[in-house]
C-alpha positions in Angstrom: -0.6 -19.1 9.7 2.2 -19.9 7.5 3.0 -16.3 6.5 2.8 -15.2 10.2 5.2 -17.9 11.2 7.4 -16.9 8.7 7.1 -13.2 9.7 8.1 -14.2 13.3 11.2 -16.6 11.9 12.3 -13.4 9.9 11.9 -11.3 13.1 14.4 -13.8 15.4 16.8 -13.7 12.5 17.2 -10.0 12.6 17.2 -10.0 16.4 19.8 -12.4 16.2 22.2 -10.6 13.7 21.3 -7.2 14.8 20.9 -7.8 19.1 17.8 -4.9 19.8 15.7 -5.1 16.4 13.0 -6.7 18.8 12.9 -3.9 21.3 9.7 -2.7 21.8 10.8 0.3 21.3 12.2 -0.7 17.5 9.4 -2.8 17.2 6.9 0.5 17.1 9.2 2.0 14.8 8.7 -1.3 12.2 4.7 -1.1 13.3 5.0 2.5 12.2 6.8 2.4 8.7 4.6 -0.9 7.9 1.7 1.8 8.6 2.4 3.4 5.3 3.0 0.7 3.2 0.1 -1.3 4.7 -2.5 1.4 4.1 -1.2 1.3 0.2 -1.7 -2.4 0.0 -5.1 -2.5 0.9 -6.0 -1.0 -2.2 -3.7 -3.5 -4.0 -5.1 -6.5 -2.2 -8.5 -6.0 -3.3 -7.1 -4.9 -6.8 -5.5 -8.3 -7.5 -8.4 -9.9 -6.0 -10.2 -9.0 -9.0 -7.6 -10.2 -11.1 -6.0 -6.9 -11.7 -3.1 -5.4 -10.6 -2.2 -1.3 -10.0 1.1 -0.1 -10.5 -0.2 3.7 -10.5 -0.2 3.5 -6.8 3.1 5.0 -6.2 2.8 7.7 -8.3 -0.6 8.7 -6.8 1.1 8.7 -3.4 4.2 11.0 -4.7 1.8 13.4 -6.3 -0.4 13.4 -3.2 2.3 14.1 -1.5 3.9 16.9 -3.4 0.6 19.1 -3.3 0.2 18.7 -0.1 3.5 19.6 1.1 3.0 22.7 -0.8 -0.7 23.3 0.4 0.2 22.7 3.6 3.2 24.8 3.9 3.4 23.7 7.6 0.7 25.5 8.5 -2.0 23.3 10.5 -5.1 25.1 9.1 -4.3 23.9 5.8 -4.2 20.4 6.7 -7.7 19.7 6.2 -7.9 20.9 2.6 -4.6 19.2 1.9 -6.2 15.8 3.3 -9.2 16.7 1.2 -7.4 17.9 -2.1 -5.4 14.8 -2.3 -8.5 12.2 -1.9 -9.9 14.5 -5.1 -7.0 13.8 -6.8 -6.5 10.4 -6.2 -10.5 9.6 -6.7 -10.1 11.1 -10.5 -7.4 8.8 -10.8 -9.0 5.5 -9.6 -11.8 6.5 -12.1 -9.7 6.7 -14.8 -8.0 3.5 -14.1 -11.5 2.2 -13.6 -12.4 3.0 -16.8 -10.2 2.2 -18.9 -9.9 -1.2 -17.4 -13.3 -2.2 -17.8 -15.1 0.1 -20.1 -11.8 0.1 -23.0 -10.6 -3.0 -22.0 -7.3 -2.3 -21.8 -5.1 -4.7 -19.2 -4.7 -3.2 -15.9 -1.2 -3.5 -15.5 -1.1 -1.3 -19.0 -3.5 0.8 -18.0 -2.1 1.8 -14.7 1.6 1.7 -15.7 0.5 4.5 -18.6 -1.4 6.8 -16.0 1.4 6.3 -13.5 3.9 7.5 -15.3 1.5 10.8 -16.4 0.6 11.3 -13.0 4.3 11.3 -12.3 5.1 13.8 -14.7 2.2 15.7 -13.3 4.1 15.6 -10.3 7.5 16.6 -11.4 5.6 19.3 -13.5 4.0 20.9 -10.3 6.7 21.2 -8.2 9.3 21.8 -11.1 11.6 18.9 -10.1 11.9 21.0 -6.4 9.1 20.3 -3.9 8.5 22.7 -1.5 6.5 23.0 1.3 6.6 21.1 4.6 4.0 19.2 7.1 2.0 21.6 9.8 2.8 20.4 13.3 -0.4 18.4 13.3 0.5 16.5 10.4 3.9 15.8 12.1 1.9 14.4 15.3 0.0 12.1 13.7 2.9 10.4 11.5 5.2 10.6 14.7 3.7 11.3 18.2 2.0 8.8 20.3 -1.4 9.1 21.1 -1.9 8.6 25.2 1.7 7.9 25.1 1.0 4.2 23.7 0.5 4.2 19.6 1.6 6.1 17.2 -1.0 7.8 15.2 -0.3 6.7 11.4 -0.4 3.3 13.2 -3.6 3.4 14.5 -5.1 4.5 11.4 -3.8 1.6 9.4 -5.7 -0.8 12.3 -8.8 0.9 12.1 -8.3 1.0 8.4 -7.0 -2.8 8.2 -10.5 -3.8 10.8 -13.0 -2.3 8.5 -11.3 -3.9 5.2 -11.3 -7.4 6.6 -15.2 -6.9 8.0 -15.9 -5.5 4.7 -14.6 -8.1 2.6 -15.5 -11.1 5.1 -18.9 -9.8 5.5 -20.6 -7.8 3.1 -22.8 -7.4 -0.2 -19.9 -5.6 -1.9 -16.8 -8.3 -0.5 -18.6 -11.0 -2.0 -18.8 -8.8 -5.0 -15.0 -8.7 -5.1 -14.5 -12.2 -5.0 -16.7 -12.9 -7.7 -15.6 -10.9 -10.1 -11.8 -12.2 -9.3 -13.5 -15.6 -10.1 -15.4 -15.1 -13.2 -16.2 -11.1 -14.6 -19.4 -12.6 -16.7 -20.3 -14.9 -14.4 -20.7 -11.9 -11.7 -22.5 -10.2 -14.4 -25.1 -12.3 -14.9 -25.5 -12.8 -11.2 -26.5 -9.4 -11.1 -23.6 -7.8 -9.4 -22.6 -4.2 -10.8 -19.1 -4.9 -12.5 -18.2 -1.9 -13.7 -19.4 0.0 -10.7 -17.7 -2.3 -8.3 -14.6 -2.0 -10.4 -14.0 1.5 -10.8 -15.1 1.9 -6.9 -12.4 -1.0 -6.2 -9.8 1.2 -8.1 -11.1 4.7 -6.6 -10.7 2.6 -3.0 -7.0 1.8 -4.2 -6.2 5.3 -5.4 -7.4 7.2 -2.4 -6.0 5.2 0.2 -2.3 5.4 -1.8 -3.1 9.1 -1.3 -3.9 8.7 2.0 -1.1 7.2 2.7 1.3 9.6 0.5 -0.7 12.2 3.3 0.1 11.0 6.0 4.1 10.1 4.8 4.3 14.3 4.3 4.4 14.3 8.4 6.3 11.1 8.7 9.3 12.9 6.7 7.9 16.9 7.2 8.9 17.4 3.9 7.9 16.0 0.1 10.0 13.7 -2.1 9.9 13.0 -5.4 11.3 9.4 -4.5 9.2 9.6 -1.8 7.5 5.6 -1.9 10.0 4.6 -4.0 10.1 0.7 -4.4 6.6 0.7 -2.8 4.6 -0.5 -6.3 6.9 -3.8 -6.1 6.5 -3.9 -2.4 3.0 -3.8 -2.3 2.5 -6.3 -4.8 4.9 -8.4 -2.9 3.3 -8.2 0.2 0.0 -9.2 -1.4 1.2 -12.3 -3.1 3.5 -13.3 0.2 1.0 -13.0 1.9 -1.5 -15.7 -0.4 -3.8 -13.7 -2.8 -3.4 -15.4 -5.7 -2.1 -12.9 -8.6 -4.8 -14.5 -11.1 -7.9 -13.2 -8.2 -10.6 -14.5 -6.7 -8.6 -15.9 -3.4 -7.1 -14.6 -0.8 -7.7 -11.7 2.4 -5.9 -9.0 3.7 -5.1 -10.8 6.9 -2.3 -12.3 4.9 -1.7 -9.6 3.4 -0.4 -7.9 6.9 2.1 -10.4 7.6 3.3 -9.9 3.5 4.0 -6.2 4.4 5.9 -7.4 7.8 8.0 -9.7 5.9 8.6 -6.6 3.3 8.9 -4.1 6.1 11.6 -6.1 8.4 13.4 -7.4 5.4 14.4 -3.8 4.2 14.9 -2.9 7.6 17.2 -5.8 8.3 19.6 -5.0 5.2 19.2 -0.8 6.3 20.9 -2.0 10.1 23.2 -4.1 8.6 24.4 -1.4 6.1 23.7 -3.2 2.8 24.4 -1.6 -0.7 21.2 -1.4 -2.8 22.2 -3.3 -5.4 22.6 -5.7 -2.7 18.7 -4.8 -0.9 17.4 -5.6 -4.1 19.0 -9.0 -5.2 18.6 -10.2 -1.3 15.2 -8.9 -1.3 14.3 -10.8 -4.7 15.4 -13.8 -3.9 13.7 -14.1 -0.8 10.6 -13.5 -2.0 11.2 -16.1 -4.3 11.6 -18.6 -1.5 8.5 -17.4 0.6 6.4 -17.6 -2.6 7.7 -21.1 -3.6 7.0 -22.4 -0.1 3.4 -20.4 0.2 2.6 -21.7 -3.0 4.1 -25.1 -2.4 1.8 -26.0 0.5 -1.1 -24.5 -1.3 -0.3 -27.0 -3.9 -0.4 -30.0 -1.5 -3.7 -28.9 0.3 
């Protein structure tokens, strides 16, 4: 409630300095660019509820969404085998992350920092510093258009997708699983939960959807980036922690997690209207997440 409040605080700030940025018509636009980032930090959120963290996330979305641009090559039968090339890719990432977390014991900020930055030069490699390539027209819909004239489409996958991750961890066999092993790794062992298959699953989960939502950006854009997602490994994590999982596991839910990418979200688009420098995005930025944190943190504290 505290993170949604302070979401809505943020929101009559920026209305206020920026007269409009409450619009309904602005307001799909922020619904629509949170779509992309929120879709990522699902992945992260049930990452750092195990007590790991992912920073390979960005690079799988920028690699994702360099072949498909280039698979793609706006035609809309290629769309399909775009969508299903990059969840290939991104799965044999999560399963090396996976592994290497749990099976060589290496620290999962390590481990996905180091495949990152390879899958980043796989990236750069592929395209030769130049990606080519551009969205089909369906691609472009479904990032842009509004389906029955009311939501966006990349917006209404992130609900769908945002409903089925809180049911999931709220509700079932393999939720509880996640929080357990957040809590205590041997203790969910000997309780006879499948560690090491829930763990590389949890970081499969997190790699596909970051090439999901590196996917779905191609039509947002209609072309690929190399800085495509820039910024969004910090942001993610931000938005996960703003919004209450604690960064040590085992507490926390995506419904925070949502207002953590809407703080993110209308922060950078605040600064954008307002026509800040990015030296001057990131110091702002930082310091405000500072603040939310202390004062999330805070109140946990006193409870």
């Amino acid at each position: 409630i505290l993170v949604y409040a302070v979401m809505v605080g943020l929101g009559i700030i920026a209305n206020i300095l920026n007269p409009g940025f409450l619009s309904l018509s602005h307001i799909g636009t922020i619904v629509r660019q949170m779509s992309f980032l929120g879709i990522m930090c699902i992945g992260q959120t049930i990452v750092i509820l195990t007590g790991g963290i992912d920073l390979s996330l960005q690079y799988t979305l920028v690699l994702c969404n360099v072949v498909s641009a280039q698979l793609i090559a706006g035609n809309n039968e290629n769309t399909l085998i775009a969508l299903g090339v990059s969840i290939l890719i991104s799965a044999a990432i999560g399963v090396l992350n996976g592994i290497g977390v749990y099976y060589l014991k290496i620290p999962a900020m390590i481990m996905t920092l180091a495949s990152g930055t390879a899958v980043w030069g796989i990236a750069y490699i592929y395209c030769n510093g130049a990606p080519k390539g551009r969205a089909s027209d369906i691609l472009s819909f479904i990032a842009n258009g509004k389906i029955g004239g009311v939501i966006n489409g990349a917006s209404l996958i992130w609900i769908i997708l945002s409903i089925l991750t809180i049911i999931v961890l709220k509700f079932t066999v393999f939720g509880r699983a996640v929080y357990a092993i957040g809590v205590n790794k041997e203790c969910a062992k000997y309780s006879g939960i499948n560690v090491p298959g829930v763990l590389i699953g949890i970081y499969v989960v997190a790699s596909v959807l970051a090439g999901i939502s590196g996917f779905i950006l191609l039509g947002y854009t209609g072309t690929s980036y190399l800085s495509t997602g820039d910024g969004y490994n910090m942001d993610s994590i931000a938005s996960v922690v703003v919004g209450g999982t604690s960064i040590m596991g085992g507490s926390g839910s995506y419904v925070g997690t949502i207002a953590g990418v809407g703080i993110m979200i209308i922060i950078n688009s605040l600064m954008t209207v307002l026509n800040m420098a990015e030296s001057g995005k990131q110091m702002v930025q930082g310091l405000i997440i500072i603040v939310l944190l202390v004062i999330v943190y805070g109140r946990k504290e006193k409870e």
